[in-house]
DSSP file (Angstrom, degrees, kcal/mol; ACC not computed):
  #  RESIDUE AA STRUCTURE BP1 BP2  ACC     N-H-->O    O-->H-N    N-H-->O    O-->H-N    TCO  KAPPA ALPHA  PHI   PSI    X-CA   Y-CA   Z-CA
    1    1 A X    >         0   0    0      0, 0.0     3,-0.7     0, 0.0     4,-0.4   0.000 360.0 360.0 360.0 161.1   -6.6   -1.9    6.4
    2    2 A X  T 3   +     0   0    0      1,-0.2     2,-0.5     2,-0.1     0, 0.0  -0.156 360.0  12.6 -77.4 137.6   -9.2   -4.2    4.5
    3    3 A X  T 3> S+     0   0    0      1,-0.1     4,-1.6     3,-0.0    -1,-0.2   0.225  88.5 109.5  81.7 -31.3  -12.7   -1.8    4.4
    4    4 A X  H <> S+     0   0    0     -3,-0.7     4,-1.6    -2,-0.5    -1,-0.1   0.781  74.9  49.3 -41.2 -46.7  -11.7    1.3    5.4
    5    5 A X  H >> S+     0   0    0     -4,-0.4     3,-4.5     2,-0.2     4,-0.7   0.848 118.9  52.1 -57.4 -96.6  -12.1    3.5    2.0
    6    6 A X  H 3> S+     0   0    0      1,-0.4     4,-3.1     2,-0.2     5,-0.3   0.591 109.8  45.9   3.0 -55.7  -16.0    1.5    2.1
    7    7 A X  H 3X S+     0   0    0     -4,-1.6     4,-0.9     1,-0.3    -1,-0.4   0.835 117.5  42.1 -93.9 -27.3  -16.6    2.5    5.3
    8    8 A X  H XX S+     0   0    0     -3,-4.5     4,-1.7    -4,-1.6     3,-0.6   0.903 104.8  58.0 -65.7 -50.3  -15.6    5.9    4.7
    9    9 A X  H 3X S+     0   0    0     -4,-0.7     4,-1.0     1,-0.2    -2,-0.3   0.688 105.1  56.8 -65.8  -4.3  -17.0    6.3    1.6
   10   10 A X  H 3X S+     0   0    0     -4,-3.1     4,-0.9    -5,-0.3    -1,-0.2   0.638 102.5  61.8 -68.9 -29.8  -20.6    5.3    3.7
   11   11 A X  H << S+     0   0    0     -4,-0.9     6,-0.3    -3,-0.6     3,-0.2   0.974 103.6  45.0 -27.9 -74.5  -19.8    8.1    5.8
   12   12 A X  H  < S+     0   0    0     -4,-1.7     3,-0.2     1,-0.3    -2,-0.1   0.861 116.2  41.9 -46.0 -49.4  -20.0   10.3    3.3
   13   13 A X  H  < S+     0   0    0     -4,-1.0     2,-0.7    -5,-0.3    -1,-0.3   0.833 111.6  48.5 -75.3 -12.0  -22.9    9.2    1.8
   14   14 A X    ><  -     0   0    0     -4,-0.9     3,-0.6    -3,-0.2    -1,-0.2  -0.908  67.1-175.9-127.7  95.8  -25.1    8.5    4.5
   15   15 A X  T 3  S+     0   0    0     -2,-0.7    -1,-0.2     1,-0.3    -2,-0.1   0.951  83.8  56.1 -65.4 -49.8  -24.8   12.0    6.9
   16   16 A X  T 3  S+     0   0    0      2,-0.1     2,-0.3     0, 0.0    -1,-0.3   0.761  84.3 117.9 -53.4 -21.2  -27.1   10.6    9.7
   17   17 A X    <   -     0   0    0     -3,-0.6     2,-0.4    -6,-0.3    -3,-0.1  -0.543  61.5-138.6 -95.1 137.5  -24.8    7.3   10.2
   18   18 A X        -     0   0    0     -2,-0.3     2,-0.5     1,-0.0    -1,-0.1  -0.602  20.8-169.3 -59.8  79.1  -23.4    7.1   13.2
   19   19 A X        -     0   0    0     -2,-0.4    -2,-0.0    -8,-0.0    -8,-0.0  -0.728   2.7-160.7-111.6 128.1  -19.6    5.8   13.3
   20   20 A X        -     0   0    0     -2,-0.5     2,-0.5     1,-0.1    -1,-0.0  -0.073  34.5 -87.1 -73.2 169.4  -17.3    4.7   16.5
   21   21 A X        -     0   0    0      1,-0.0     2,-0.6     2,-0.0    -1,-0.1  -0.712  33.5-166.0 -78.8 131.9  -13.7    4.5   16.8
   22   22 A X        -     0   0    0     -2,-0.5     2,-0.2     2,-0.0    -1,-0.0  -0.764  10.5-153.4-117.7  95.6  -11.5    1.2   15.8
   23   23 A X        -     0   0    0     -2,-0.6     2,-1.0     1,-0.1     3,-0.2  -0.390   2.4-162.0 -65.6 128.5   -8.0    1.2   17.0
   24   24 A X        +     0   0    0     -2,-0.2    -1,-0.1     1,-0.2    -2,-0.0  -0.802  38.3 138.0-116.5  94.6   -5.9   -0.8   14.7
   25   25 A X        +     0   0    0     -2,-1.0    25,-0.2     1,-0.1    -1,-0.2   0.744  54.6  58.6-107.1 -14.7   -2.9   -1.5   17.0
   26   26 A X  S    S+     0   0    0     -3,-0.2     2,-0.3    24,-0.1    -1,-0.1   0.191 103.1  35.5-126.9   9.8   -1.9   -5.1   16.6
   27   27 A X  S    S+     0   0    0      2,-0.0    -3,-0.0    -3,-0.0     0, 0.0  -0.903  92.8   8.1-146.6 173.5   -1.1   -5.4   13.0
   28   28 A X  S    S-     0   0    0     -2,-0.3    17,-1.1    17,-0.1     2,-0.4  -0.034  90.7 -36.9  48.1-135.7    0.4   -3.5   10.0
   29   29 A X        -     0   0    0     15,-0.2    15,-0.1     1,-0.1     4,-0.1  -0.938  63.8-105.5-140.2 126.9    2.4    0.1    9.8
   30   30 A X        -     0   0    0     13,-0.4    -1,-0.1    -2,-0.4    -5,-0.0  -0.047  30.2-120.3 -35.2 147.7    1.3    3.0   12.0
   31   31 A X  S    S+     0   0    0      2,-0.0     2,-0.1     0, 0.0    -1,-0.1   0.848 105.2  68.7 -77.2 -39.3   -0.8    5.7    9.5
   32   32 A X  S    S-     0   0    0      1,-0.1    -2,-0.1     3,-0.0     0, 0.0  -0.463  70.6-164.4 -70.2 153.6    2.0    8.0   10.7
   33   33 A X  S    S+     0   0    0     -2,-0.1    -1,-0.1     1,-0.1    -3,-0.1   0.849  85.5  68.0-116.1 -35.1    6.0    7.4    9.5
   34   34 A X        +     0   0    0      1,-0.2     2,-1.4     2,-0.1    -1,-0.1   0.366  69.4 106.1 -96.5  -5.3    7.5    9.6   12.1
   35   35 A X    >   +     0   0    0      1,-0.2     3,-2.9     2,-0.1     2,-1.6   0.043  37.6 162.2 -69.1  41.6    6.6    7.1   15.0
   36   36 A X  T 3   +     0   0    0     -2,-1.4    -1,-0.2     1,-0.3    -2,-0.1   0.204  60.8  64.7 -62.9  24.4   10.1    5.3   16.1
   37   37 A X  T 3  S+     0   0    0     -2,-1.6    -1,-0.3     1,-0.1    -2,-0.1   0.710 109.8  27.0-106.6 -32.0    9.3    4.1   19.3
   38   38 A X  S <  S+     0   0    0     -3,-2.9     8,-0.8     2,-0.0     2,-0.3  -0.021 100.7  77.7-140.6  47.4    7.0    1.9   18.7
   39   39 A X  B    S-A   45   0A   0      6,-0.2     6,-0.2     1,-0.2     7,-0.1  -0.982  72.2-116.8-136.9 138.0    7.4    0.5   15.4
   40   40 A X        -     0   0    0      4,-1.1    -1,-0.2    -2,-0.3     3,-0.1   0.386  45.8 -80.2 -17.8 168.6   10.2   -2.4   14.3
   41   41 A X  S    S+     0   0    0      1,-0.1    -1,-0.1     2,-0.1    -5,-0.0   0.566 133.2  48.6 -54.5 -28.3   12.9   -2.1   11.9
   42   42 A X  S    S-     0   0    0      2,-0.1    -1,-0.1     0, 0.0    -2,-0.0   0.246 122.3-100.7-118.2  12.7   10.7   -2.5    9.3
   43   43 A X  S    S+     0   0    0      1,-0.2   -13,-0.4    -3,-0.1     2,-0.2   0.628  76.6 130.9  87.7   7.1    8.1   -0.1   10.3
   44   44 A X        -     0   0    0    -15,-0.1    -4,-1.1     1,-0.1    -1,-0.2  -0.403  69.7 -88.3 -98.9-162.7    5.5   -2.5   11.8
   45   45 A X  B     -A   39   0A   0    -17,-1.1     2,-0.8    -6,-0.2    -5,-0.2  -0.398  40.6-120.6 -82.4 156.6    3.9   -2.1   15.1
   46   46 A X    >>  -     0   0    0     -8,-0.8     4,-1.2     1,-0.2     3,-0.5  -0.873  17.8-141.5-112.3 107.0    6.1   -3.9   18.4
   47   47 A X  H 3> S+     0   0    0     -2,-0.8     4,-1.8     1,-0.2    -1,-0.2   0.961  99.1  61.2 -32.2 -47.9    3.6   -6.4   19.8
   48   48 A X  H 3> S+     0   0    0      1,-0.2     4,-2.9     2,-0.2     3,-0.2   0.955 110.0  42.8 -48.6 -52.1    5.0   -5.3   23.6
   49   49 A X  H <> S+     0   0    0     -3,-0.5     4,-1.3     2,-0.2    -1,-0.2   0.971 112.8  47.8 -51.8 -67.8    3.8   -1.7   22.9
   50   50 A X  H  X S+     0   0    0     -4,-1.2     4,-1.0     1,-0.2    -2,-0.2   0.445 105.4  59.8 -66.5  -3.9    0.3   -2.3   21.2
   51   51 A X  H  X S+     0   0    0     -4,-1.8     4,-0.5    -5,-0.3    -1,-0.2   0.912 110.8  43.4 -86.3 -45.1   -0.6   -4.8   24.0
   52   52 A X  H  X S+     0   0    0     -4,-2.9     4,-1.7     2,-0.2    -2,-0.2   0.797 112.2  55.6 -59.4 -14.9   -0.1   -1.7   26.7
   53   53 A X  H >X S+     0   0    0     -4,-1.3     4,-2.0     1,-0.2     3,-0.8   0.995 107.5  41.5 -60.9 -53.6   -1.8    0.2   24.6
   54   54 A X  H 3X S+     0   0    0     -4,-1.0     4,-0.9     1,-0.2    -1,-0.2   0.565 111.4  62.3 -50.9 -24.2   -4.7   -1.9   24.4
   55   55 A X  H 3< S+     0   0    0     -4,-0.5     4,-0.4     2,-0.2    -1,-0.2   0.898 104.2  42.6 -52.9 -55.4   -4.3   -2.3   28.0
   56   56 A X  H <X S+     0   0    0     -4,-1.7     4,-1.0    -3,-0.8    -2,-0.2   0.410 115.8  53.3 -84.9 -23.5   -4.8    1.3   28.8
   57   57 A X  H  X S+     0   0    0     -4,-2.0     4,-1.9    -5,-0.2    -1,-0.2   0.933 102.2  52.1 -59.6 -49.6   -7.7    1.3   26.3
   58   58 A X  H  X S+     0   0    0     -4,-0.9     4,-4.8     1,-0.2    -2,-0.2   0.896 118.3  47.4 -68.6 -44.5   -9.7   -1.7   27.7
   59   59 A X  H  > S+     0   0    0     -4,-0.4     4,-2.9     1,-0.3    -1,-0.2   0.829 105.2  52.1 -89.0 -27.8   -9.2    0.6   31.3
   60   60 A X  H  X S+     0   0    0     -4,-1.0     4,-1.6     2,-0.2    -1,-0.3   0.688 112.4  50.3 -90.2 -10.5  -10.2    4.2   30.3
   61   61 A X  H  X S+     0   0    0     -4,-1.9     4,-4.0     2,-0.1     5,-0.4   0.910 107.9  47.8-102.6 -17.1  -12.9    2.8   29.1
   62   62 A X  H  X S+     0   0    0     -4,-4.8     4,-2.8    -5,-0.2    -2,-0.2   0.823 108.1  55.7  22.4 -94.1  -13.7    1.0   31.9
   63   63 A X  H  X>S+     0   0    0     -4,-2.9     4,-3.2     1,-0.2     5,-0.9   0.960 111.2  43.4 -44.6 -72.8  -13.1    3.9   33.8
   64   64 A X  H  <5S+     0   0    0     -4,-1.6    -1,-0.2     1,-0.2    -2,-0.2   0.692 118.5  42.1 -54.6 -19.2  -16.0    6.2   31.6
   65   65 A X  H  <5S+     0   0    0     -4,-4.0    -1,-0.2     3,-0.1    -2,-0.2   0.927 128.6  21.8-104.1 -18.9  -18.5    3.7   31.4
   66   66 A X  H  <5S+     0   0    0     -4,-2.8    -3,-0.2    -5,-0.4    -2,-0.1   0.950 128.4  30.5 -74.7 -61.8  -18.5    2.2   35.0
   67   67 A X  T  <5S+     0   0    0     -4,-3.2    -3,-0.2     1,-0.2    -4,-0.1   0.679 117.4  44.2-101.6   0.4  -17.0    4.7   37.3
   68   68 A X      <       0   0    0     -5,-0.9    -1,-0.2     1,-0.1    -4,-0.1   0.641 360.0 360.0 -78.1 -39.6  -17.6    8.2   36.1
   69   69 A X              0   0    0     -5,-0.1    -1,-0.1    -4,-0.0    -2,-0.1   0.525 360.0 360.0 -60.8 360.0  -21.4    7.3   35.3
């Protein structure tokens, strides 16, 4: 994905900064090859899949910042 090398290579340099997670579910080819469940013929991501994923994202975190606090 567009920015990633960058943004790593700002990691690196910069020890103190602080970096979050970004799930990249809803375009392009899994980082992994071996994932046949939820990838296409052609190795991209299945829209149907990456919207429950995102579902179940959207709700665990939810969960941790609302009802576990």
């Amino acid at each position: 994905m567009p920015g990633v090398e960058h943004g790593v290579g700002l990691l690196k340099e910069n020890k103190t900064l602080n970096c979050g997670v970004h799930m990249t579910l809803s375009c392009g080819r899994p980082l992994l090859s071996n994932l046949k469940t939820i990838v296409d013929k052609d190795g991209f991501f299945i829209r149907r899949i990456t919207d429950e994923i995102i579902e179940k994202w959207i709700v665990m975190r939810f969960i941790e910042n609302f009802v576990l606090k």
